[in-house]
C-alpha positions as CSV (number, residue, x, y, z in Angstrom):
1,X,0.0,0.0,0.0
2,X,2.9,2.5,0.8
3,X,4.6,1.9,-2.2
4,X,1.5,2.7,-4.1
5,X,0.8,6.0,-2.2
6,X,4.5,7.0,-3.3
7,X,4.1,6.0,-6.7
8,X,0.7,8.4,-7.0
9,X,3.1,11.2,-5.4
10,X,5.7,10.5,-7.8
11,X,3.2,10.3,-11.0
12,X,1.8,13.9,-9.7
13,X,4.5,15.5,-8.4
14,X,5.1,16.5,-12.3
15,X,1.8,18.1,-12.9
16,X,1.8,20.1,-10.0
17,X,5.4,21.2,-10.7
18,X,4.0,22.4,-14.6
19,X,1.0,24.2,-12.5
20,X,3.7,26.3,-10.4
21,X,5.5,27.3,-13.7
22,X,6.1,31.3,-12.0
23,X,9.9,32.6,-12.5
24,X,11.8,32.5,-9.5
25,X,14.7,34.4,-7.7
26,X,17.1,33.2,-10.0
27,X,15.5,33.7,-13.3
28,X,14.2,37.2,-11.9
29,X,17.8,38.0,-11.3
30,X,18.9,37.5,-14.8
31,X,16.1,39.0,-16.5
32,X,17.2,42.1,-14.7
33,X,20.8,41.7,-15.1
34,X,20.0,41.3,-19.1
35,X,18.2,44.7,-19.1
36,X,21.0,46.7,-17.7
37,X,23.3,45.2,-19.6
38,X,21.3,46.5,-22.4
39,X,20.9,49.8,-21.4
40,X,24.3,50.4,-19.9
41,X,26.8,47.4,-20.7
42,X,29.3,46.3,-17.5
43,X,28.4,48.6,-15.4
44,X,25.9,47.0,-12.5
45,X,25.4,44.0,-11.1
46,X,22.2,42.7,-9.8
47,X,22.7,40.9,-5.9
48,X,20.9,39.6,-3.3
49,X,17.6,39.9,-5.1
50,X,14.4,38.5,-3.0
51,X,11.2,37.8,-4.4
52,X,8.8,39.3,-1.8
53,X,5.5,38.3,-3.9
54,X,4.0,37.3,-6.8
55,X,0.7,37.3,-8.9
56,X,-0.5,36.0,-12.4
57,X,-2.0,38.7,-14.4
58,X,-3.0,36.4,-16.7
59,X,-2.0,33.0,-18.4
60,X,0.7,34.7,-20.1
61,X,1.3,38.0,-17.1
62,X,3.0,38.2,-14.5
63,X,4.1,40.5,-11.4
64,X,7.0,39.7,-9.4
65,X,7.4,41.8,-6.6
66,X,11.3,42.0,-5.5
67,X,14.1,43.9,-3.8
68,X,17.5,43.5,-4.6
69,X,21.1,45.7,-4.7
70,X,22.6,47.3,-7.3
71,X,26.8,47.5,-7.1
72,X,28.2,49.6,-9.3
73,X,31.0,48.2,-11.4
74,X,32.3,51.5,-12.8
75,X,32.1,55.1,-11.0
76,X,29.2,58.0,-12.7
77,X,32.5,60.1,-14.1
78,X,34.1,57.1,-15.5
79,X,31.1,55.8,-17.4
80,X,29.5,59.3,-18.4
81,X,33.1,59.7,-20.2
82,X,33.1,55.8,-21.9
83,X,30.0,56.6,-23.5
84,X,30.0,60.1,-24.5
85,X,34.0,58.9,-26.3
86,X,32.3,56.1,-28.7
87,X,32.8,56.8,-31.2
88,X,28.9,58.5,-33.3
89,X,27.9,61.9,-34.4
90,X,27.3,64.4,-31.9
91,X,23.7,63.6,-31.7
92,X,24.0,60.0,-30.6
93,X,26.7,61.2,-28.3
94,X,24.5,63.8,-26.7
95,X,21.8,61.2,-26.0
96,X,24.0,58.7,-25.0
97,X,24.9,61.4,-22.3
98,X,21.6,62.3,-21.0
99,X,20.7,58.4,-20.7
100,X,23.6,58.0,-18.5
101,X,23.0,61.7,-16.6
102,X,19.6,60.0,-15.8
103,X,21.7,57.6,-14.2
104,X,22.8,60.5,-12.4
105,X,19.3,61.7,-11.4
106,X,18.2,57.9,-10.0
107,X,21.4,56.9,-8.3
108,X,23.6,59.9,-7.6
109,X,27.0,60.5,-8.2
110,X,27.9,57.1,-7.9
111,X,31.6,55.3,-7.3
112,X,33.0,52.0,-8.5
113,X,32.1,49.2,-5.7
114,X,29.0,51.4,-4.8
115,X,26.0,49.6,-3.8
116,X,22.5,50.7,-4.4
117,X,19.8,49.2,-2.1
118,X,16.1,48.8,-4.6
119,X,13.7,47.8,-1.0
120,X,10.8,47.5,-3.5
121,X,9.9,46.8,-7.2
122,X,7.8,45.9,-9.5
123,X,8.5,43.7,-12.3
124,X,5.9,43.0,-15.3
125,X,6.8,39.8,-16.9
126,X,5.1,38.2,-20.0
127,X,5.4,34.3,-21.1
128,X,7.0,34.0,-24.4
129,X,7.9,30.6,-26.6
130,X,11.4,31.0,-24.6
131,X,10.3,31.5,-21.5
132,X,9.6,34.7,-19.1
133,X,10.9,38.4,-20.7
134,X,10.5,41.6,-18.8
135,X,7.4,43.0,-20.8
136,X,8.5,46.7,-21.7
């Protein structure tokens, strides 16, 4: 009789895994990681990030609530002159400089080895054929 209570659990345990299919700390962690490296390449890294809730919108919605740190790779004066020296015609360096003097406005004058503390946020995530993406 026990061994056919543990073979039910066994034959369910997968189908109530697929019914849990919500993205957790780690996956959260990288989908944020991913989108400052998109918007400003090597110079944060996401830590210590802590899922504090989380809701379905809908089958293919999802909120994550989280906190997590920010540490600052590079310093505000060392990045602001990185980007605005690519090489670009002076429009694309002028907005590349007020994207990273938003920065500025968000974070302060930050230093390298800074660390940023996010206590709550937000996320908006949508299921796609690979998996969960930050919906924009």
């Amino acid at each position: 009789m026990r061994v056919l209570v543990k073979l039910a659990l066994l034959a369910l345990f997968p189908l109530l895994a697929a019914c849990s299919d919500t993205p957790g700390e780690r996956k959260l962690e990288q989908l944020l990681q991913q989108q400052f490296e998109q918007q400003h390449p090597g110079l944060v890294e996401i830590e210590q990030l802590e899922k504090l809730n989380g809701w379905t919108d809908s089958d293919t919605r999802y909120t994550a609530e989280v906190s997590y740190q920010i540490s600052f790779n590079k310093s505000f004066k060392a990045y602001m002159d990185e980007q605005t020296q690519k090489p670009g015609n002076p429009l694309e360096k002028m907005a590349s400089g007020m994207a990273v003097g938003l920065l500025k406005l968000q974070y302060g004058d930050f230093n390298a080895g800074d660390v940023y503390q996010v206590k709550q946020q937000n996320l908006q995530l949508r299921q796609t054929e690979k998996g969960w993406a930050l919906a924009d």
